[in-house]
SEMARTI-508109 format. One record per atom (N, C-alpha, C): x, y, z. Coordinates in steps of 0.05 Angstrom, whole numbers, padded with zeros to 5 digits, always signed. Example, Ala and Ser with C-alpha at 12.3 -4.5 7.8 and 13.67 -1.06 7.14 Angstrom:
residues 2
+00264-00114+00156 +00246-00090+00156 +00264-00066+00156 +00257-00045+00142 +00273-00021+00143 +00258+00001+00157 
***
This chain:
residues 97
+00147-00839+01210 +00132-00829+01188 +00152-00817+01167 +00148-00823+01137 +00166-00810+01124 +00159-00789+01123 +00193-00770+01121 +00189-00740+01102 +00190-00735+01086 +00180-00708+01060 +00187-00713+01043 +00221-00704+01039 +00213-00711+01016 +00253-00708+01008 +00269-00683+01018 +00254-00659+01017 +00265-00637+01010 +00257-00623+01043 +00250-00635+01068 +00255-00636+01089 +00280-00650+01106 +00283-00675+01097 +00310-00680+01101 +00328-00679+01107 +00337-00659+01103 +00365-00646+01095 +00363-00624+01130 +00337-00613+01112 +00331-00595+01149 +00336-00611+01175 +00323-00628+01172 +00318-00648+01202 +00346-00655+01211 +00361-00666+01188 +00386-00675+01199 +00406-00660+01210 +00405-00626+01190 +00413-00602+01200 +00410-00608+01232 +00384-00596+01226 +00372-00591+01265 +00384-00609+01286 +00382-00637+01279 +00391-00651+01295 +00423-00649+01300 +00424-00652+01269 +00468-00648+01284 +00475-00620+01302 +00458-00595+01296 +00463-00578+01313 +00455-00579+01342 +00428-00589+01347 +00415-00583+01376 +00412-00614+01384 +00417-00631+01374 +00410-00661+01377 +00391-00673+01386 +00363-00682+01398 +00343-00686+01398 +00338-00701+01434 +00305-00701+01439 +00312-00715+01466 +00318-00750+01461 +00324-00755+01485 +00312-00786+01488 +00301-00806+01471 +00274-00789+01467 +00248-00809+01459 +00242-00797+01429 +00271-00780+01420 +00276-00769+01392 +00253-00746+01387 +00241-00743+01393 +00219-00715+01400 +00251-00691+01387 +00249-00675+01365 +00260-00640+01357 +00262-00625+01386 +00235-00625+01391 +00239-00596+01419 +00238-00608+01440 +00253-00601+01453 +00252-00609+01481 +00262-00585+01508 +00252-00578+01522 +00259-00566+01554 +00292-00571+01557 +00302-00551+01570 +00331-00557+01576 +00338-00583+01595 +00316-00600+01606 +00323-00623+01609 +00309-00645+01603 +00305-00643+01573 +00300-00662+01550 +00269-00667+01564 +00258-00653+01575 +00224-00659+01572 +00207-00645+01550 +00190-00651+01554 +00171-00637+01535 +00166-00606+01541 +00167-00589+01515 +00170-00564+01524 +00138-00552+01522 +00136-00537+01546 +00107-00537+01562 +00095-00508+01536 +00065-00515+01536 +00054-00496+01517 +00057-00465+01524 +00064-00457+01556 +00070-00426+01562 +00095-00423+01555 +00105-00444+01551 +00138-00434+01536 +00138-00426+01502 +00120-00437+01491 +00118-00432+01463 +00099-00402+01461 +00077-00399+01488 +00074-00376+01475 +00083-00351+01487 +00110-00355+01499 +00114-00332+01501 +00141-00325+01485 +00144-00353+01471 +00172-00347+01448 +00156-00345+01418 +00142-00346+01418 +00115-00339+01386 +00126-00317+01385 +00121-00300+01394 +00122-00269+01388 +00148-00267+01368 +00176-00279+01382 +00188-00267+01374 +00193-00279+01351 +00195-00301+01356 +00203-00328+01332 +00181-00318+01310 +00167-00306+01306 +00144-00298+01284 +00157-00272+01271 +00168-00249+01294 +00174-00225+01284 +00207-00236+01274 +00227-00249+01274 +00243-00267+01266 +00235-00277+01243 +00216-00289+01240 +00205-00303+01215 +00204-00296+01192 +00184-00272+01197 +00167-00247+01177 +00174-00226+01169 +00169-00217+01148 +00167-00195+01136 +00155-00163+01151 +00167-00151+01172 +00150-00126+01177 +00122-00125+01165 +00114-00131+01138 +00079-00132+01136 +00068-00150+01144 +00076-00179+01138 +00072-00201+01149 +00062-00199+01181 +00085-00186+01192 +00084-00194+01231 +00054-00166+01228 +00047-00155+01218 +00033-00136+01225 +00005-00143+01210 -00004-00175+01202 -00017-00182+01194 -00028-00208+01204 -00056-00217+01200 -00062-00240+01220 -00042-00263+01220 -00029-00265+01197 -00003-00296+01185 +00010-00305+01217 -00003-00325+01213 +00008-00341+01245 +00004-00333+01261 -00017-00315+01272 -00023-00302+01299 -00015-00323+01321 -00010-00347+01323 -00015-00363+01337 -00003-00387+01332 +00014-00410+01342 +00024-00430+01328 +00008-00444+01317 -00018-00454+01325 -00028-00473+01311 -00039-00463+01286 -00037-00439+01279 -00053-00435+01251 -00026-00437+01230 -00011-00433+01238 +00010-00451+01216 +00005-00487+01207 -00005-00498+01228 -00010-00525+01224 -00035-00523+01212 -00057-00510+01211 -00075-00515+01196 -00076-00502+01169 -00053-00480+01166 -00042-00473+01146 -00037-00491+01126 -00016-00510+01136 -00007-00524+01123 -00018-00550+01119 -00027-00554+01137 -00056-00579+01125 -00079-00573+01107 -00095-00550+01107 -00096-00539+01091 -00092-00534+01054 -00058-00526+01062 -00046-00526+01033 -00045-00553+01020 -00038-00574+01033 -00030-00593+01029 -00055-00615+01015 -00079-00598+01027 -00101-00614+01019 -00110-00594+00992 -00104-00574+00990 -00117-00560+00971 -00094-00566+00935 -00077-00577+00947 -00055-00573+00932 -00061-00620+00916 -00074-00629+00928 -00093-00657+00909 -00062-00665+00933 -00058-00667+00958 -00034-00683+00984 -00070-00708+00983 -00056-00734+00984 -00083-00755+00996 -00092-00753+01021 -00116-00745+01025 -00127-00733+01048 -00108-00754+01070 -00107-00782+01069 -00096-00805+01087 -00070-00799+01093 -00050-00783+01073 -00030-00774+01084 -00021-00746+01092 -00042-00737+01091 -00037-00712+01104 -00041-00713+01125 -00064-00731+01138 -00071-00739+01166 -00043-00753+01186 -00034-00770+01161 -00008-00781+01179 +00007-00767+01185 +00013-00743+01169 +00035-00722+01170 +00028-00704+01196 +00000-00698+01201 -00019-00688+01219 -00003-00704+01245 -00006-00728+01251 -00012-00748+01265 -00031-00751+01277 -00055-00748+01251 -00078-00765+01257 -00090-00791+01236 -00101-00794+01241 -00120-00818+01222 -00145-00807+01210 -00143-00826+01183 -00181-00820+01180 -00180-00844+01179 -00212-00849+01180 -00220-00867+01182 -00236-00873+01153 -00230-00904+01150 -00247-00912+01133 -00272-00904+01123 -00286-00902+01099 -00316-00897+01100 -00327-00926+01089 
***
């Protein structure tokens, strides 16, 4: 799926530093599996207070990982993103009407 431009630069970052698994999957378990959902929530906390602004972490903003993703699907739709590619970016589909 493409990124846009101005992601790019990140990804390739990331990868030259931490290098990716196998099956090219970003995160992966220290032996390139998939990293299990009790591992993400018990590194949220910190990776958020890391993130944020002292008001921010003391505010609902990302209580949770997935509300960043609907965050940003969200913005993306409110901002005129084509509903069809936001879904791909998602990795989902719509469907035809």
């Amino acid at each position: 799926m493409p990124l846009p431009h101005e992601l790019v630069s990140l990804w390739r970052e990331n990868v030259d530093t931490f290098g990716a698994a196998d099956d090219g999957r970003l995160f992966f378990n220290e032996k390139g599996g998939i990293v299990g959902s009790t591992t993400y929530d018990r590194a949220w906390p910190e990776a958020r207070e890391l993130a944020l602004s002292p008001g921010l972490v003391a505010s609902p903003l990302a209580a949770r990982p997935y509300d960043l993703r609907h965050s940003a699907l969200s913005t993306w739709l409110n901002a005129g993103v084509d509903p069809t590619e936001v879904a791909e970016r998602a990795g989902n589909n719509v469907e035809a009407s």
